[in-house]
N, C-alpha and C positions, 0 to 999 in steps of 0.2 A: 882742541885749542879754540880760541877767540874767534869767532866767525866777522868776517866786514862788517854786516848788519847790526843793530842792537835789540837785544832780546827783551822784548817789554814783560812787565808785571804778567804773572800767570800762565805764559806761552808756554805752558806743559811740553806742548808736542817738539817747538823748536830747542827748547832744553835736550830732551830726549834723542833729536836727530844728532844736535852738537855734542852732545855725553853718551853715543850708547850700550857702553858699558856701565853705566852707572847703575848703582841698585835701586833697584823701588821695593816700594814705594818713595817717589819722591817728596823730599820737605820742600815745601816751596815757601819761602820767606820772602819771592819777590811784589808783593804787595803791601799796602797797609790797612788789609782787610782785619779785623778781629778775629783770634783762631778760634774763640769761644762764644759761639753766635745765641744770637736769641732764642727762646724755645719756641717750636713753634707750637700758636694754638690750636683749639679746631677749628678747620675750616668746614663751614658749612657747607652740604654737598651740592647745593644750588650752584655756590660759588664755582665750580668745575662746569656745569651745564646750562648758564645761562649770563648770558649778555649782561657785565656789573650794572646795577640800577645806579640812576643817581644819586640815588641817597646814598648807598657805597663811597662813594667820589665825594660826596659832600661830607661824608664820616671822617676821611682821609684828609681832608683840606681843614677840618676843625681841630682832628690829634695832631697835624703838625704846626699848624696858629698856636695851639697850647703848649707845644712841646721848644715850638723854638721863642716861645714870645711874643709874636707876630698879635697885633689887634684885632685884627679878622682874619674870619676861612678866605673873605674874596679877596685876600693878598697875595694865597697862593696858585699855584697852579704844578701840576705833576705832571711825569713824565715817564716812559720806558727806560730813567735810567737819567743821569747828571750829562752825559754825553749828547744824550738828545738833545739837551737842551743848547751844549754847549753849540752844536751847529745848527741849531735854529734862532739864538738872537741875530749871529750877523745878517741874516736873512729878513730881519726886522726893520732894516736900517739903508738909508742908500751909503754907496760906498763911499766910506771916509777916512781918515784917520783912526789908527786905533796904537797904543803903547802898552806891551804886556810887560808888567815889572817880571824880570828874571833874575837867573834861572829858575827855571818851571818847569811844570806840565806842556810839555810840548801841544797837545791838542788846541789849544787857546788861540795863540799866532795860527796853527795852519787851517780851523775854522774861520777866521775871518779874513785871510788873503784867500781861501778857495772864496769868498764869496764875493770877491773882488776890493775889500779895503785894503789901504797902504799900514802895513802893521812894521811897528818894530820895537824890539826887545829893549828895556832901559833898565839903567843899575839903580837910579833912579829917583822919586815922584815929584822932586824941584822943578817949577818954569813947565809943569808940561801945557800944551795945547792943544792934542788931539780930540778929537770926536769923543773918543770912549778910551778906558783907564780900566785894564782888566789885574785884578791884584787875586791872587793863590795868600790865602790867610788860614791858620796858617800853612806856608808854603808847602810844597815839597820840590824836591826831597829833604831841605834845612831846617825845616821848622821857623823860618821867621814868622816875625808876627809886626804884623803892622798895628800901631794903638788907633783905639777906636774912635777918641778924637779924632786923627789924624785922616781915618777912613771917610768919617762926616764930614767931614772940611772939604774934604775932595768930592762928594759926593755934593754938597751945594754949592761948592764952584762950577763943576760939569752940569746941574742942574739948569744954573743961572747962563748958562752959553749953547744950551739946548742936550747936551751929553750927556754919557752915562759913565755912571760906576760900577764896574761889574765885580762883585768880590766870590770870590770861589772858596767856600765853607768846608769843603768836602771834609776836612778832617777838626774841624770846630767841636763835636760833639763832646771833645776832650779837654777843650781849653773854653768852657762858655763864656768865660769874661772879657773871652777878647774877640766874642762874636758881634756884629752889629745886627744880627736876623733882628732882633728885638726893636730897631729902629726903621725897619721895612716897611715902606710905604711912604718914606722922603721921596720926593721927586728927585729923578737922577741916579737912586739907589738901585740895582738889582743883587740879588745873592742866591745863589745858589747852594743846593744842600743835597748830598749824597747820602741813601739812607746806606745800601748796602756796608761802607766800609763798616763804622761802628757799629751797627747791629749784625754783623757777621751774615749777611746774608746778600753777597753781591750776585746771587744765580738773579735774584728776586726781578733785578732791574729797576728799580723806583729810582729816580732823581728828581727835586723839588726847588720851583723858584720861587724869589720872596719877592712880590716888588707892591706900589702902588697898585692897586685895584684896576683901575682903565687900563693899564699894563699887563698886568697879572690877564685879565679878562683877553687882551689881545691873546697874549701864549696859551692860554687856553683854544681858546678858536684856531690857533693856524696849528696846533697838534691835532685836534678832531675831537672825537667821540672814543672813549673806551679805550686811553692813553693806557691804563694799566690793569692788568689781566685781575679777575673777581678774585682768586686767591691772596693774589699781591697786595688789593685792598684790604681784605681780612688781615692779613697776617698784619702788614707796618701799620694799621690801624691801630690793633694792639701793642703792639710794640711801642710808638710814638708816644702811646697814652700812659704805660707803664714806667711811672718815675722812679719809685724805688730800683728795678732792674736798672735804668738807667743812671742814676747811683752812685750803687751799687758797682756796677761795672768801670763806671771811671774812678774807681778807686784802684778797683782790681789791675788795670792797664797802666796807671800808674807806677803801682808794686809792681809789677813782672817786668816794665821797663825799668825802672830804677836795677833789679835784680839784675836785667840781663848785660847792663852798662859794667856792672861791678865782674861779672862773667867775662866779658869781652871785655875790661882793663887787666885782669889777670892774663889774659890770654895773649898780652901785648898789644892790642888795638886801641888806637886811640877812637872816642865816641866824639863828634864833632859839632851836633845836633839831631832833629828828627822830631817828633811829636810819643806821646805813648802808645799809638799803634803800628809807630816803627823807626826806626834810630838808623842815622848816617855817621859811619867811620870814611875815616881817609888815612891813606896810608902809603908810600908808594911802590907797596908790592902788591896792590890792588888788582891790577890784570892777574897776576899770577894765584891770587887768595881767590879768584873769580871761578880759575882755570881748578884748584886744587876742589874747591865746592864742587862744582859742577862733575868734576868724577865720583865724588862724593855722595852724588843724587841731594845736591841741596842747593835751589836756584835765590841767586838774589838779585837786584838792580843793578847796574852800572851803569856807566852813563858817558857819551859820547864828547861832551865839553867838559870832565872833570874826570881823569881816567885813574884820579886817586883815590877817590870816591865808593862807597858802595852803600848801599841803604838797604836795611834787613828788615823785613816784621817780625812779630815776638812767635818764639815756638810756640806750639799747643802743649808741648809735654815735655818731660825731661832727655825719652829717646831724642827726639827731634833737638832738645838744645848738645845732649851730648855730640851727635854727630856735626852739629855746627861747630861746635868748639873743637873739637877730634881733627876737622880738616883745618883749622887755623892753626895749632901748634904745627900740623906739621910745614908748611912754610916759616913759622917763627924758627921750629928748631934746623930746617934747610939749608 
């Protein structure tokens, strides 16, 4: 059954404690990681035994200038990972105001109140005046999108009152036209970019900021030296620089969402939004389609302020979408 707590994306083990009779291998579709990840290249065997040089770091910061638009390498700056970074801008800042448009990614709001700002959640982005304007583009788990206009507007209004604009890309690599990386290095602008979802490789840890240069150069300094491990660098080096895979690939996520929309309307669910690396139904036997997965050995989102709600990512294979669909009839036929 439903345990009080809520069981985030990927928590293998807490699935397993709450289901455990369920078979495994488990399908976990509680992410929106890509189930078809990048290949990886060779890495060179230095990379495993010595200390990333800076040219490494400086390779990294050029394939993602190139890959997301960005004018310069010294706009970026990297990370162990999108997370890191999320709890290191508030730490950049004395404590102020901050409005996270929701619902969200929860980490956002509880990064900037641990570090002492007045945060709160808006439906929202009319009349605001806080410090900083943290927006999920597009979102999750709905998929909105806020237009790019609309983003820069905001982004030289915060500018011109000393604030920022923090947009959160993580799942952009799918929708590039409604990215603003391309415009990074406005003052007031920061964006954020998560390599792991779309390139299938979230063990990796890479997270990547986009902002002006004197900026960009501070989060470089307060993460350190040797932010991301020598393989890490090899690998989303190539990957970043790799257009046709990149594509490529957003074709591919496209078709297998559209596919599995048409999948899960037969199946009786209704598809509400999401992005193509993973799609929100609502329904309101939702706890119970939660409860039927989960014995099922197949984890997905839920979510604590919308308990209609569930957000799936796309199978890797047809096993994996059979057994999805297998445990949804049987609450339809219930």
């Amino acid at each position: 059954m439903i345990t009080p707590s809520i069981i985030h994306g990927g928590d293998l083990d807490r699935a397993r404690a709450a289901f455990p009779d369920a078979p495994e291998p488990w399908v976990d579709l509680s992410t929106g990681i890509n189930p078809w990840p990048y290949p990886l290249p060779d890495i060179p065997a230095d990379a495993w035994t010595r200390l990333p040089a800076r040219s490494a770091e400086a390779g990294l910061r050029a394939a993602a200038a190139g890959c997301y638009g960005v004018a310069s390498p010294d706009m970026v700056a990297a990370a162990s990972g999108s997370q890191a970074l999320i709890q290191l801008l508030p730490r950049l800042r004395r404590a102020g105001t901050v409005a996270v448009l929701g619902p969200t990614y929860a980490e956002h709001a509880a990064a900037w109140a641990a570090a002492g700002h007045r945060v709160a959640a808006v439906a929202s982005l009319d009349g605001l005046e806080t410090d900083v304007i943290v927006i999920v583009n597009p979102n999750n788990p709905d998929g909105r999108i806020v237009p790019v206009d609309r983003l820069l507007e905001l982004a030289d209004r915060q500018a011109g009152r000393g604030g920022w604009l923090v947009v959160d890309e993580a799942f952009a690599d799918v929708t590039p036209a409604a990215s603003v990386s391309p415009h990074a290095g406005r003052p007031g602008l920061l964006v954020l970019r998560s390599f792991g979802k779309f390139f299938g490789l979230a063990g990796l840890r890479l997270g990547i900021l986009l902002a002006e240069p004197a900026l960009a150069g501070t989060v470089r300094a307060a993460i350190g030296p040797w932010a991301v491990s020598g393989p890490g660098l090899a690998v989303a080096t190539a990957a970043l620089a790799d257009s046709a895979w990149i594509a490529a690939m957003r074709v591919r996520l496209a078709a297998e969402a559209e596919r599995l929309d048409g999948r899960l309307t037969a199946a009786g669910l209704s598809v509400v939004g999401g992005t193509s690396l993973f799609r929100l139904i609502c329904t309101p036997c939702a706890p119970e389609l939660y409860n039927a997965l989960g014995r099922a050995g197949v984890i997905v989102r839920r979510f604590d302020y919308r308990t209609d709600w569930l957000r799936l990512g796309l199978p890797k294979d047809e096993k994996s979408t059979t057994r999805l669909l297998d445990a949804c009839r049987t609450i339809k036929n219930s």
